[in-house]
C-alpha positions, -999 to +999 in steps of 0.1 A: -201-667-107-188-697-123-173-687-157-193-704-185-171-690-210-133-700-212-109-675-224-136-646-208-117-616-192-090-621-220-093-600-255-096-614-282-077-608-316-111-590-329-118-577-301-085-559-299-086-543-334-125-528-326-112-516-298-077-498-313-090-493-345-130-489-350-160-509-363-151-497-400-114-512-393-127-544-377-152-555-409-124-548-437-101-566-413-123-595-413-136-590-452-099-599-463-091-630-438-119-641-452-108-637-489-074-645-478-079-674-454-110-681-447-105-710-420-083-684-403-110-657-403-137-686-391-115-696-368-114-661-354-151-659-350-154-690-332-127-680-304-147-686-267-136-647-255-150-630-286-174-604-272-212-607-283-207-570-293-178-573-319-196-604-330-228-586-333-209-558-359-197-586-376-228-608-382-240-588-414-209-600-433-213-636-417-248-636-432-239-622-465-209-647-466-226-677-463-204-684-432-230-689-402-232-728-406-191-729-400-200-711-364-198-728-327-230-737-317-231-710-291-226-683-323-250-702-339-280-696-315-270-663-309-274-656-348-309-672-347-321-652-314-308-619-330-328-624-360-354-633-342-357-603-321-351-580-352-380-595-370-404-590-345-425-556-335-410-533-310-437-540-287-423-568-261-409-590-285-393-611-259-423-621-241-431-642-274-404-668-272-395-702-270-370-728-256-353-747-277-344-783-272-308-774-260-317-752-229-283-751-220-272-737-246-299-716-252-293-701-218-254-702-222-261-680-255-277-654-235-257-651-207-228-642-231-249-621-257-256-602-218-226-600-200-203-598-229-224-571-246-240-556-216-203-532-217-214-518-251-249-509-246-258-481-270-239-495-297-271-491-318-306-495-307-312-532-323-284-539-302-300-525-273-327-544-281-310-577-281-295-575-246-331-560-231-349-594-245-321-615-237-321-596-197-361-605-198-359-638-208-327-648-185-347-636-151-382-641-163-377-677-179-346-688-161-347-670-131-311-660-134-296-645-105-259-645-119-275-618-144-285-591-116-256-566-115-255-563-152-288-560-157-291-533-129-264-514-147-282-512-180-315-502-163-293-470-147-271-466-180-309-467-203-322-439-178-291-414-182-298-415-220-337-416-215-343-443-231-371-473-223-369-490-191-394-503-179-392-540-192-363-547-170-376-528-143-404-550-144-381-585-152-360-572-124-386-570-097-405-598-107-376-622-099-385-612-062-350-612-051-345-583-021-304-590-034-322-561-068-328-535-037-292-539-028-277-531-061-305-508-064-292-491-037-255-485-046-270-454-076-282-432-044-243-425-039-245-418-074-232-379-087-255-384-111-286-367-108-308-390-129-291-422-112-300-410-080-339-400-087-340-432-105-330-455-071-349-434-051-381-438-067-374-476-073-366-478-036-390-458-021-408-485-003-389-472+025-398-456+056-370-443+069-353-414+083-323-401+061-341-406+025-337-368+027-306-365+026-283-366-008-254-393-015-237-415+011-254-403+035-286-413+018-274-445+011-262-452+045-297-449+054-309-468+032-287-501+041-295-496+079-333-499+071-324-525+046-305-547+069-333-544+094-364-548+073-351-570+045-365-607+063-400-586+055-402-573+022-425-585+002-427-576-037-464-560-051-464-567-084-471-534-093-454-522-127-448-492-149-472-512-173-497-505-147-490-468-136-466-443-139-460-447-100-453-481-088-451-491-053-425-518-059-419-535-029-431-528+007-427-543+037-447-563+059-457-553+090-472-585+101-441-606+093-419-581+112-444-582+144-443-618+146-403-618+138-407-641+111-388-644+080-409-637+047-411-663+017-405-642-009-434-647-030-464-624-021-479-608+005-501-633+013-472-652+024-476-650+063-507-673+062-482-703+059-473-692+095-488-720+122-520-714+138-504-696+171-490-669+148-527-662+134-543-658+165-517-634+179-523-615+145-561-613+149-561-581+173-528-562+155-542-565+119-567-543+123-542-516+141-536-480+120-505-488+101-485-460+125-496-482+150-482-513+136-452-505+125-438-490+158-451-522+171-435-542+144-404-520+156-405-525+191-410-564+186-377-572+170-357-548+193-375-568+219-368-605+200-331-596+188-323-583+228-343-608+246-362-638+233-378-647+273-388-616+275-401-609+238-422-646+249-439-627+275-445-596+259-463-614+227-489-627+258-499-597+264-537-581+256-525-559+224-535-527+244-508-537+270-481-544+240-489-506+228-484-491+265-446-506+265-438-504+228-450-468+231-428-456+262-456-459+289-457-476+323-443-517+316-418-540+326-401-544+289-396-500+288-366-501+261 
């Protein structure tokens, strides 16, 4: 990820005393620079590896100190976005804003407000609140990738204190990047009960053998089938908004039959394939879904192993394609 903040992975002189010394420490620390040396103490608060989190405990006495116009831009912006999330009802406040002119910096702020603070989440539930609109609006407005990990991490850190996830679940997911499934993925080796509930009901789109079991085993699994089916996923849309039982992602058979590579936009997706793919669609779309996926199966063995072969096969009256895919008599018998 290219590092948008210089000085990040070093501590900074605030940072340091929060973390040796507490919150309480940290605000008289900064309430006598300020009476002391106030260019010092501003000087402090605009350093480029401050963390959004120490700067967050510190903003009340900014405010009340008249200080905020003496701030970097990026401080700046990240005082107006706080307030503005504070001010608003609890109910999706982040769906409700705009970008300013500087959408750079705009997007720069919440990168940093994210990944600097994302470490700290629980530090109060404003704060929590913060970094959930500033996750939203980075993936839903931006379509941030570099965000992904961190915001996975929160989802799985919210869940083990039961608190409200389904926002980012559904920012997350609506990205429709299979890269979330991945990341996803890594809680099912998780020793924590609640992680590993949480990933498998977020993952369980899939259909294959070894969900049963607990840990890496599980996970194993899970990557195998990912690996294989992930050039056919397709995303639903379907949300905790909607129902308490989502079907998040699934994957399509049709796409997998034909061995072609899914856009990942909806499910619809396969009718951009040419005209030839349609046709050889037209008798296997209206198969039982068993049916069709040990098709789908058998195809890319067949397409992976043998291309010629797979050529011929695709030819074939779809009853004939069943016979071999299905271990009866046929020349392509795996």
């Amino acid at each position: 990820m290219q590092n948008r903040f210089p000085g990040a992975g070093t501590i900074g002189n605030l940072d340091m005393i929060r973390i040796r010394s507490g919150n309480e420490k940290l605000k008289a620390y900064f309430l006598k620079t300020m009476q002391t040396n106030k260019e010092k103490a501003v000087s402090l608060l605009n350093a480029e590896n401050l963390s959004f989190a120490t700067f967050y405990i510190l903003m009340p006495q900014i405010l009340d100190l008249n200080v905020a116009s003496e701030l970097i831009e990026r401080d700046k912006a990240a005082v107006l976005f706080c307030l503005r999330i504070l001010s608003h009802a609890d109910d999706t406040p982040m769906l409700n804003l705009k970008t300013p002119e500087n959408g750079d910096l705009y997007r720069n702020t919440l990168e940093w407000i994210l990944l600097s603070g994302s470490k700290e989440t629980g530090l109060s539930d404003e704060f929590d609140r913060i970094l959930e609109a500033a996750a939203v609006v980075l993936l839903r407005q931006y379509r941030d990738t570099e965000v992904l990990p961190a915001v996975v991490r929160m989802v799985f850190y919210r869940n083990r204190k039961g608190m409200y996830i389904q926002d980012l679940v559904w920012a997350l997911f609506s990205l429709k990047d299979t890269r979330v499934l991945s990341l996803i993925a890594d809680f099912l080796k998780s020793r924590n009960k609640r992680d590993a509930e949480l990933a498998e009901n977020l993952l369980k789109h899939a259909s294959c053998q070894g969900l049963e079991q607990k840990g890496r085993p599980k996970y194993e699994a899970y990557i195998s089938w990912f690996k294989e089916n992930s050039p056919y996923l397709y995303f639903t849309d379907e949300t905790f908004h909607q129902t308490s039982d989502p079907l998040l992602c699934k994957v399509n058979l049709e796409a997998k039959y034909l061995c072609r590579k899914l856009p990942q936009k909806d499910e619809e997706a396969v009718e951009a394939f040419a005209d030839a793919d349609r046709v050889r669609l037209s008798s296997f779309s209206g198969l039982d879904n068993q049916v069709k996926a040990m098709l789908a199966e058998y195809s890319r063995r067949l397409y992976l192993r043998n291309r010629r072969q797979w050529n011929r096969w695709m030819e074939y009256p779809i009853e004939k394609q069943i016979e071999i895919a299905s271990g009866g008599r046929g020349e392509h018998n795996d």
